[in-house]
Every structure is written in structure tokens, then in C-alpha cells.
NUGU-30698 format. One record per atom (N, C-alpha, C): x negated, y, z negated. Coordinates in pm, whole numbers, plus 32768, in hexadecimal, padded with zeros to 4 digits. Layout:
<nodes>
XYZ...
</nodes>
This chain:
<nodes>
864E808477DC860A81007801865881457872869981BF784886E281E578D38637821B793386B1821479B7868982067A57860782797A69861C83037A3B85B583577A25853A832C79E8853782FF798584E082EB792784A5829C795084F4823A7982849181CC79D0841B82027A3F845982287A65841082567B1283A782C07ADE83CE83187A67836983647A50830983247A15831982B779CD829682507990825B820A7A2982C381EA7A5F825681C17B0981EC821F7B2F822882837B5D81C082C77B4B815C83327B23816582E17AAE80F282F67A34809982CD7A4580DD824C7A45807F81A37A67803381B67AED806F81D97B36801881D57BC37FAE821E7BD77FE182A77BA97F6D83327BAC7EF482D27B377F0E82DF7AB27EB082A77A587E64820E7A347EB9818F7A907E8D81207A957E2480FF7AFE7DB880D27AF37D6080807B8B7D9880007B9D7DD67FB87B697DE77F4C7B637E917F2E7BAB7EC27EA67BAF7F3B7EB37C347FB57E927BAC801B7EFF7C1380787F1E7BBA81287ECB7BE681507E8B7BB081977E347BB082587E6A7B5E82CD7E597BDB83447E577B80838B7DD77BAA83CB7DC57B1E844A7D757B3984A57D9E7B2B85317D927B7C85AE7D9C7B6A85E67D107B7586377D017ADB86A87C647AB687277C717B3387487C1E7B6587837C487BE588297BE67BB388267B9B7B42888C7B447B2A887C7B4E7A82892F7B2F7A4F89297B3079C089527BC0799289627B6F790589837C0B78B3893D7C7E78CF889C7C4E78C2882D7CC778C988137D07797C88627CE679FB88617D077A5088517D8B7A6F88037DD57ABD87A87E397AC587757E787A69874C7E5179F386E07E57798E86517E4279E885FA7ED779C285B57EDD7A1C85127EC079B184B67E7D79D8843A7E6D798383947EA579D583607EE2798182BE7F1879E682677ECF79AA82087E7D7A0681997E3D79D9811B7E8779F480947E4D79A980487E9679F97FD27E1D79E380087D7779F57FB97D2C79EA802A7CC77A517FDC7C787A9780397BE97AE0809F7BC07A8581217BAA7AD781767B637AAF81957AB97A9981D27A907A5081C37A0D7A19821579B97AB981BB79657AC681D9790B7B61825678B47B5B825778847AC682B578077AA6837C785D7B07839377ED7B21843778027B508485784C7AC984D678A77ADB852278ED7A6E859378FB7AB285FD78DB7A3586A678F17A30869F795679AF86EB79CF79E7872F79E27A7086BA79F37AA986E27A147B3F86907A2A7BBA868D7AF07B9486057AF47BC885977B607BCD85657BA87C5885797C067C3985497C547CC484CE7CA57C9B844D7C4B7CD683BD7C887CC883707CCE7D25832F7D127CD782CC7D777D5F82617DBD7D3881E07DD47D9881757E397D5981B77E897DC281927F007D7B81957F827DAA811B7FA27DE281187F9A7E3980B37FFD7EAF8091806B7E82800180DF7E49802C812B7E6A7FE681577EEF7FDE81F07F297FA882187F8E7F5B81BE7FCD7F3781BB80347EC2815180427E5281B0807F7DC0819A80287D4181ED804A7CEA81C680747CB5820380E07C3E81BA81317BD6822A81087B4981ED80B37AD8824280B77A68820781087A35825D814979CD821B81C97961827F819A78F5822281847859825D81407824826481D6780A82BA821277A782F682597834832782D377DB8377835C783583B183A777C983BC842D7797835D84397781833B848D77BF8308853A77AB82E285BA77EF82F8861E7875828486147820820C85B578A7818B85A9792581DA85527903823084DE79508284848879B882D084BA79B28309855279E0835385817AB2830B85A97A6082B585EC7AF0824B85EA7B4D822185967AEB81CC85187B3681A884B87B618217846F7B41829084697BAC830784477C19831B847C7C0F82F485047CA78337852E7CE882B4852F7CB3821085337D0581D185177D5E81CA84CE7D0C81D984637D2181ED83AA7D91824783B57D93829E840A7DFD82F683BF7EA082F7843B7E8B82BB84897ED9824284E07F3481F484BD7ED281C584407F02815A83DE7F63816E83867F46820683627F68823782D27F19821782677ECD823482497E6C824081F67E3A82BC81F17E0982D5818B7DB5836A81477D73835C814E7CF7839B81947C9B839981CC7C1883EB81927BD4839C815C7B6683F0812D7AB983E181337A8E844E815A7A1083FB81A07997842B813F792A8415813278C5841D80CB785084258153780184A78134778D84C58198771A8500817576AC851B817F764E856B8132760D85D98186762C85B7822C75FD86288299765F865282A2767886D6827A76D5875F82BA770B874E836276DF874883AC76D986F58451773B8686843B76FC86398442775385A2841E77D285CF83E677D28626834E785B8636831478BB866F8361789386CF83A778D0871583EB795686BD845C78D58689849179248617850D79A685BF84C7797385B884427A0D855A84027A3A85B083F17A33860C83F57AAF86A083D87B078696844E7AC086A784CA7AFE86A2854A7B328626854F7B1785CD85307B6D854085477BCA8542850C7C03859284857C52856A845C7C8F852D84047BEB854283AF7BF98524830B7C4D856982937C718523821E7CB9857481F17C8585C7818D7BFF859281377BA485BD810F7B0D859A81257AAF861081227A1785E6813F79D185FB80EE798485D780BC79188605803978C085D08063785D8657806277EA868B80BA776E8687804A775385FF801376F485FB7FA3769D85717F907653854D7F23762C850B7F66767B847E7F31766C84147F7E76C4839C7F5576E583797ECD7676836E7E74768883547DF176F483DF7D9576C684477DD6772584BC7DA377BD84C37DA777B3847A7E487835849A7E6D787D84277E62785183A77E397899834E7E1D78B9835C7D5D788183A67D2B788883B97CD0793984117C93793B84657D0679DC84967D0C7A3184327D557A0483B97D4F7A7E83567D947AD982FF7D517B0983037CF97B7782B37C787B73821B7CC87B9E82267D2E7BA381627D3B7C5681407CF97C8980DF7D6B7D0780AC7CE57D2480377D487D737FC47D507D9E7F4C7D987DCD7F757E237DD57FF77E437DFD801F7EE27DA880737EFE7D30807B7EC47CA780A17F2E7C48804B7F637C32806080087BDB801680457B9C808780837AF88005803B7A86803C80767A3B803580CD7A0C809C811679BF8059817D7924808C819E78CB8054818578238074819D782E806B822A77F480DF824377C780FF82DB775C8160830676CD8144828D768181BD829776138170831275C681E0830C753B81FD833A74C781B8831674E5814182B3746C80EB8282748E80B48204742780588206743F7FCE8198740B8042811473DB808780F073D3810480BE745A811980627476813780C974E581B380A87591811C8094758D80C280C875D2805A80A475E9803D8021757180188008752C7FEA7F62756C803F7F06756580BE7F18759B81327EBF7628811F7EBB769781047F1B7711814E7F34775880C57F0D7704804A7F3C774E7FB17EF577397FBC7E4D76C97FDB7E3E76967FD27D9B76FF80097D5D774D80A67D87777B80ED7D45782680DB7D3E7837806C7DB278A0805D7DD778F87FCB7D8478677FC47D5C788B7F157D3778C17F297C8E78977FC27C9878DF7FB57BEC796E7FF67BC379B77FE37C5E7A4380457C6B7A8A7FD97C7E7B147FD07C437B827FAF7C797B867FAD7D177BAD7F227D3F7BC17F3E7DF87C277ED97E2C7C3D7EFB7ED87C8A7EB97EED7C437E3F7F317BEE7E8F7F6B7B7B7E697FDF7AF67EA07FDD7AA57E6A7FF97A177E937FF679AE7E7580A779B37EA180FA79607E7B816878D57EA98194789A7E9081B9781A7EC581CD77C47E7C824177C67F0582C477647EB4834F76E47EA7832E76D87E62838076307E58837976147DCB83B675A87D8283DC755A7D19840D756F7CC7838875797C4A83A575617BB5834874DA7BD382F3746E7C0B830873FD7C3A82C874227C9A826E746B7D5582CB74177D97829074C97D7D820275047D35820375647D28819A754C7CD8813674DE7C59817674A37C078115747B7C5B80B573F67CB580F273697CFF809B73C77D6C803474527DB28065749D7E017FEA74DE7DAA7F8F75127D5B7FB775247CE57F5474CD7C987EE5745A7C827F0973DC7C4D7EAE73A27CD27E8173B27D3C7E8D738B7DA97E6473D97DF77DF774877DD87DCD74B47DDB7D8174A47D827D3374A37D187D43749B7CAA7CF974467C977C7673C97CE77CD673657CCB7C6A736A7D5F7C1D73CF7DB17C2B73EA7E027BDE747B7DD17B82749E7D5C7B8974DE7D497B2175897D3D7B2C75807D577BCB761C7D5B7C00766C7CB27C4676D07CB27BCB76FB7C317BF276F87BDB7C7D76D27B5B7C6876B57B257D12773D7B417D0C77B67B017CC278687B037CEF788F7B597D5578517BDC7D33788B7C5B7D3E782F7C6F7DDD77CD7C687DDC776C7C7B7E6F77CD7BE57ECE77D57B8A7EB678137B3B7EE178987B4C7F3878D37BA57EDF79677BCC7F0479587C407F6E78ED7C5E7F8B79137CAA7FF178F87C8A805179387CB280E779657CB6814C79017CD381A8786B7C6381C978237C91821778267C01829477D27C29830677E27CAE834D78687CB5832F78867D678365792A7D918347796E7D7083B37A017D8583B37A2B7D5384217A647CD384427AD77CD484A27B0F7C3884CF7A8B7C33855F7A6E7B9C856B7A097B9285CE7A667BA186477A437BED86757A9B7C0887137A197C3287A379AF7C0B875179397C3487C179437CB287F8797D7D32877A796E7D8F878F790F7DB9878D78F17E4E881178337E9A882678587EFF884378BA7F40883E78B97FD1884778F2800E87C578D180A887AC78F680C8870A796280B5870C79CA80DD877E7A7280C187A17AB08016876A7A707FBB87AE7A507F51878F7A4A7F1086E779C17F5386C2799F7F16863F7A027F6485D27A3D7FC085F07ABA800785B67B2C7FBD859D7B527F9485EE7BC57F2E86077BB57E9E85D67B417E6285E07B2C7DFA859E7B3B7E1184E57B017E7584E27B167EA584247BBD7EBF84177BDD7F2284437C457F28840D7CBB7EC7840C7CA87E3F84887CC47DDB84897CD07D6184457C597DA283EF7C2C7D2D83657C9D7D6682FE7C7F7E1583047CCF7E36828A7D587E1D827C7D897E2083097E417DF8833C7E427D8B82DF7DD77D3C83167DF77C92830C7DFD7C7F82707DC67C9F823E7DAE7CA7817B7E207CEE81587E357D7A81657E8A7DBD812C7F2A7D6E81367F3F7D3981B27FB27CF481F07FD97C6B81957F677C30815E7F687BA5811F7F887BA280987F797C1380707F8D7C487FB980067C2B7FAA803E7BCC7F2580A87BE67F1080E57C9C7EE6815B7CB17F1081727D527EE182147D6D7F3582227DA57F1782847DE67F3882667E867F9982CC7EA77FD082C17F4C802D827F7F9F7F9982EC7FCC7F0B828680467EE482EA80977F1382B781187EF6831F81767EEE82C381F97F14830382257F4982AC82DA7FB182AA83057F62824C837C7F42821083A17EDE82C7841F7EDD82D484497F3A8348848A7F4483C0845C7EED83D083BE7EFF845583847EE5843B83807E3B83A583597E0983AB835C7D9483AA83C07D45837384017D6083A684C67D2B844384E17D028477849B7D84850984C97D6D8553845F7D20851A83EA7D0B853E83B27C94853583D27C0484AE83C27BEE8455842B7B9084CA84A87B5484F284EC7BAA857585737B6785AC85C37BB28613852B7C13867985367C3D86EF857B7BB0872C86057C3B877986417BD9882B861C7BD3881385E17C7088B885A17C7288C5850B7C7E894684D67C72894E84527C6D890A84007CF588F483AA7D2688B1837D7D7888B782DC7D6B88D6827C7DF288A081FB7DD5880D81DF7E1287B5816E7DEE8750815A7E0D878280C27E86876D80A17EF0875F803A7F32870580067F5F86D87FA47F2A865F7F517F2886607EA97F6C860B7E747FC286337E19802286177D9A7FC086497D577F7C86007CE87F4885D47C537F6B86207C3A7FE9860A7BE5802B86117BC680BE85C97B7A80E785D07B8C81A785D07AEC81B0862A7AC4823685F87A3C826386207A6D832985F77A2C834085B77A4583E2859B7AED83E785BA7B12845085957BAD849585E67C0A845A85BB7C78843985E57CEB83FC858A7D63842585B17DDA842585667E25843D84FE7E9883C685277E36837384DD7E70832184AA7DDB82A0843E7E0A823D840E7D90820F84417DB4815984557D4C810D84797D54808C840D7DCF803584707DC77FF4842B7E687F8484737F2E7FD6848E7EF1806584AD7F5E80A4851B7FEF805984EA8063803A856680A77FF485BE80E1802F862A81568016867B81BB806686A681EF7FD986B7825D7FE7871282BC7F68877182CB7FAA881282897F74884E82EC7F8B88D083827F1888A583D97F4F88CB845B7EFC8970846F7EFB898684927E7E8A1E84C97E7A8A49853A7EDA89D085707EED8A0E861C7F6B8A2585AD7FDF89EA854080178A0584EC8076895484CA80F2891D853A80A288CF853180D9884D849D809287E4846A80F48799840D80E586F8841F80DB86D583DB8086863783E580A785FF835A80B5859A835C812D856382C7816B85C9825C817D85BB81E581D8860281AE821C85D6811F81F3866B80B082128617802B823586407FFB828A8620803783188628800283928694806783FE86DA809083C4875F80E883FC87BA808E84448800808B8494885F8043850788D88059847B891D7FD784BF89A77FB7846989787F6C83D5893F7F5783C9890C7F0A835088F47F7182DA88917FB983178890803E82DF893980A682AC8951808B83208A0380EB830C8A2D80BF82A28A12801A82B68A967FF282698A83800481C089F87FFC81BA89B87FEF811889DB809780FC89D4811B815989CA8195811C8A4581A280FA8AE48165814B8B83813981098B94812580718B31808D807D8B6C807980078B0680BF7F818A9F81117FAA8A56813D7F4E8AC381DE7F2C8B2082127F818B6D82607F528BD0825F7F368C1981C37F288C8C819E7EF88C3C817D7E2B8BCA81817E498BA281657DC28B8381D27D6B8B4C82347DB18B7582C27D958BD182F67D938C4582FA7DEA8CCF831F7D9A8D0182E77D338CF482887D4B8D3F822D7CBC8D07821D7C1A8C53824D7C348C0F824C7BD68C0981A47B858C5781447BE28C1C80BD7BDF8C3E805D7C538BD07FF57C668BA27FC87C068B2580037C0D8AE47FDF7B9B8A5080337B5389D27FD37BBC8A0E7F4B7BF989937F0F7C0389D07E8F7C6489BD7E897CED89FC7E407D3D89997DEA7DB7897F7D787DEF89627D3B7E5789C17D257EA5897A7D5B7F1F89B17D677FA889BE7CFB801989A57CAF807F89837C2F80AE89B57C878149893F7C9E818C895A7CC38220894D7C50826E89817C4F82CF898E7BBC834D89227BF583D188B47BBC83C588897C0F8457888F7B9D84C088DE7B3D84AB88DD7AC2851188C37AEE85AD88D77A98860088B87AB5867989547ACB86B089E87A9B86758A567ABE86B08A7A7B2D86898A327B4585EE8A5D7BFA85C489E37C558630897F7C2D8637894B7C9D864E896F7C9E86E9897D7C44873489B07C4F87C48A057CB887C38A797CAA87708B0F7CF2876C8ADA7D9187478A627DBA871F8A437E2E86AC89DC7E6F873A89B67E0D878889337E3E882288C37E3587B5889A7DDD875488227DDE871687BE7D71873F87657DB2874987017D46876586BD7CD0872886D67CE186AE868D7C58862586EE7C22860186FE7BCD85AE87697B6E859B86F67B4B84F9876F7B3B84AE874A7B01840787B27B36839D87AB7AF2832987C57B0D82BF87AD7B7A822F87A07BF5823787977C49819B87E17C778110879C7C8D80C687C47C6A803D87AE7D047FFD88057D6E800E87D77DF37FD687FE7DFB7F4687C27E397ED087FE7E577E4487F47EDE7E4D88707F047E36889E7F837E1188A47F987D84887080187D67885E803E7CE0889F80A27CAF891F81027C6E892781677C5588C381B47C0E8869822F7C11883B82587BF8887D82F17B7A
</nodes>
């Protein structure tokens, strides 16, 4: 499948899949950068040749059901974070205030409505933060039948019990009430909304961080994959051992005019990969190359760098 076609089926897959979206690139052998899209887990067993795997991230979305004074925080955390930010409210007042915080969208309706315009896919996390075991009941019920990444919901050991036995006996899997994330939050004996903010989005770090996955690609970088009009290599990090400044899956374009889009890490490491990504562009080969950077502690002394390790970039002609 040439390089276009691919990326434009990525994202296809991403916009139209809820579910987590998976590539391989063969990194050894005849079939070396032969590129494959999954859109189910990959097989665990050891494979020859060796494989370069990854989910693709996409955006990452935070929807927060109510907008209340704890709401106020975890908005601007959320978007701190990088995350898309979207808040669900039913008082005009309240909505407003997530406007001012810094939401990226508000829908000013009522929970069941407005969760109703919410698609759900493996990089949305949710978060219940209303006004009552009420209004909980509604926004978990409705939530529990979406694709997610995360599901949280505050409230007291009670009043989470009574929404819990209250779906239940409406028919909603214990599995699924189970799996969510109550009380929300890492316990940090947080008591202020500032506080109980930080403890959530702390949980979400901690989850999102633990997923197997790869970086993913800016919605920017994949566009310009998607129908890139000039030649271009793709550099992609595939492996790390000690310190690096950046983590595997990381991308960079680089363009035949000379110019770049997104980075993996910059310094000399960086230099040296955008060299040989235009010695591969002049020459128009090779089509498909691994790189092996030294970030030891005697190179990076000599370079004034601060981390010290080993990386593994694949360059791709595009």
C-alpha cells in the first residue's frame, strides 16, 4: 500500500473507529517497512522478523458532566494537559463559568441530551461531577454504553453505592458499574476543589501513562501525511533504553523544501537524524533505514546534554 494511502486509511480509522487503533511496521527482512493497520490487539507471541508496534493515540478528550465549583479546575487542568475539553451542563450560569475556564466545548442541555451528542472512542475520559446522585445515575447510565477510556464519578461510598444498585436493577452490567473509578481520584486527602482536581486528573495521568501505545501522530502531522504533496521522510523513535528526551512512537517530518513538522526531542540527535533524512532525499534511497543514536553519558557530556541513553529512529521515505 503506498505511504498516502496508508495514512489516509489511518485516518479514516480514527475519525470512524471507537475502538483502539493499532500499526505495525516489519523493521527486518525482505518485507522491511511494509506497513500493516489493525483495528483489533496484536498477536503477543515473539515474531521474526522483528516488528515495530503501536496504538495510535488519538486526541485525548476529557468530558466532565456537570460544571460545578470542583469543574472549574479540572477544566483548566484538562486543558494543561492537552486534552479537549468538553463540559456537559443544564444551568446556563454554571455553563457559562466553563466557558470562562476554558472549555473547549459546552452543551447547555440536559445530561441525557447532551451526552447523547458524545460519540465516546478509547481516548475519551469521563468524568461525573454533577449536583446529585440524580443527575449521576443519568450521565453513568448513558455513559456506560460508549466506548471509553475512563469512566470516574465523585460522590460518598453511599451516595455511589445507591447509583450503582440503581442501575443495576435496571439491567446495567455489575462488570461495567464495577469498572468504574469511584470515589474519583488518587487518595491524596485532597479538600479543596483545587485539590480534588488534581487528585482526578492524577488518576487519569496514572491510567493514560500505563496503556500500552505509542506517541500517535498530531492531528497536523497526519493531514500532511494523509496528502503530502512533496517527497518527505517520516522519523519515528522505535526504541529507547535509559534517558532520552523523548519516549518511543515519537514523530518529526522531514520535508524536501528542508523544512520540518514536529520534533523528537531537538539537540544533536535531532540534527543528526534531519542529515541523514536529506541525504535520503537527495538520493531518493534508501526507501527505509534504522538509525541507532548514542545518548551515553560520554556522548552527551561532549554534546552539554543532560540525559544519557540509547535510541533507535526508523526513517521512512515518504
Amino acid at each position: 500500500m503506498e505511504a498516502g494511502t496508508f495514512y489516509a486509511q489511518l485516518k479514516r480509522t480514527l475519525e470512524t473507529e471507537a475502538g483502539d487503533v493499532w500499526t505495525e511496521t516489519v523493521l527486518e527482512g525482505e518485507r522491511r517497512g511494509e506497513k500493516h493497520l489493525l483495528t483489533s490487539g496484536p498477536e503477543r507471541e515473539e515474531e521474526k522478523p522483528r516488528v515495530f508496534r503501536e496504538r495510535i493515540r488519538r486526541a485525548p478528550k476529557l468530558v466532565i458532566c456537570g460544571a460545578g465549583h470542583v469543574s472549574m479546575p479540572i477544566i483548566r487542568l484538562g486543558k494543561m494537559l492537552g486534552f479537549t475539553v468538553t463540559v456537559l451542563e443544564d444551568r446556563p450560569k454554571f455553563a457559562d463559568n466553563a466557558r470562562t475556564a476554558g472549555a473547549d466545548h459546552v452543551i447547555c442541555e440536559t445530561f441525557r441530551e447532551g451526552l447523547s451528542k458524545i460519540k465516546g472512542d478509547s481516548d475519551t475520559w469521563f468524568v461525573i461531577v454533577t449536583r446529585g446522585h440524580r443527575y449521576d445515575s443519568e450521565c453513568l447510565e448513558a455513559i456506560l454504553g460508549k466506548e471509553s477510556a475512563y469512566v470516574g464519578m465523585m460522590g460518598s461510598r453511599r451516595r455511589v453505592a445507591v447509583v450503582k444498585d440503581q442501575l443495576a436493577q435496571k439491567g446495567v452490567s455489575r462488570e461495567k458499574l464495577d469498572n468504574v473509578y469511584t470515589p474519583i481520584g488518587l487518595k491524596i486527602s485532597a479538600e479543596t476543589p483545587e485539590e480534588i482536581a488534581v487528585s482526578i486528573m492524577a488518576e487519569i495521568i496514572r491510567i493514560k501513562n500505563s496503556r500500552e501505545q505509542g506517541a500517535g501522530y498530531s492531528a497536523e502531522l497526519l493531514e500532511a501525511l494523509a496528502n503530502e504533496k512533496q517527497k518527505a521522510v517520516l522519523a519515528t523513535i522505535i526504541s529507547r533504553k535509559g534517558s532520552a528526551p523523548r519516549g518511543v512512537g515519537t514523530k518529526m517530518l522531514v520535508r524536501e523544501d528542508g523544512s520540518t513538522l514536529d520534533t523528537i526531542g531537538g539537540g544533536c540527535v535531532e540534527s543528526e537524524i534531519i542529515q541523514k533524512a536529506r541525504l535520503m532525499l537527495h538520493a531518493g534511497e534508501p526507501l527505509f533505514q534504522i538509525c541507532r543514536e548514542d545518548l551515553t553519558m560520554e556522548a552527551a557530556e561532549v554534546e552539554g546534554m543532560v540525559c544519557g541513553g540509547v535510541v533507535e529512529v526508523m526513517l521512512e521515505l515518504i
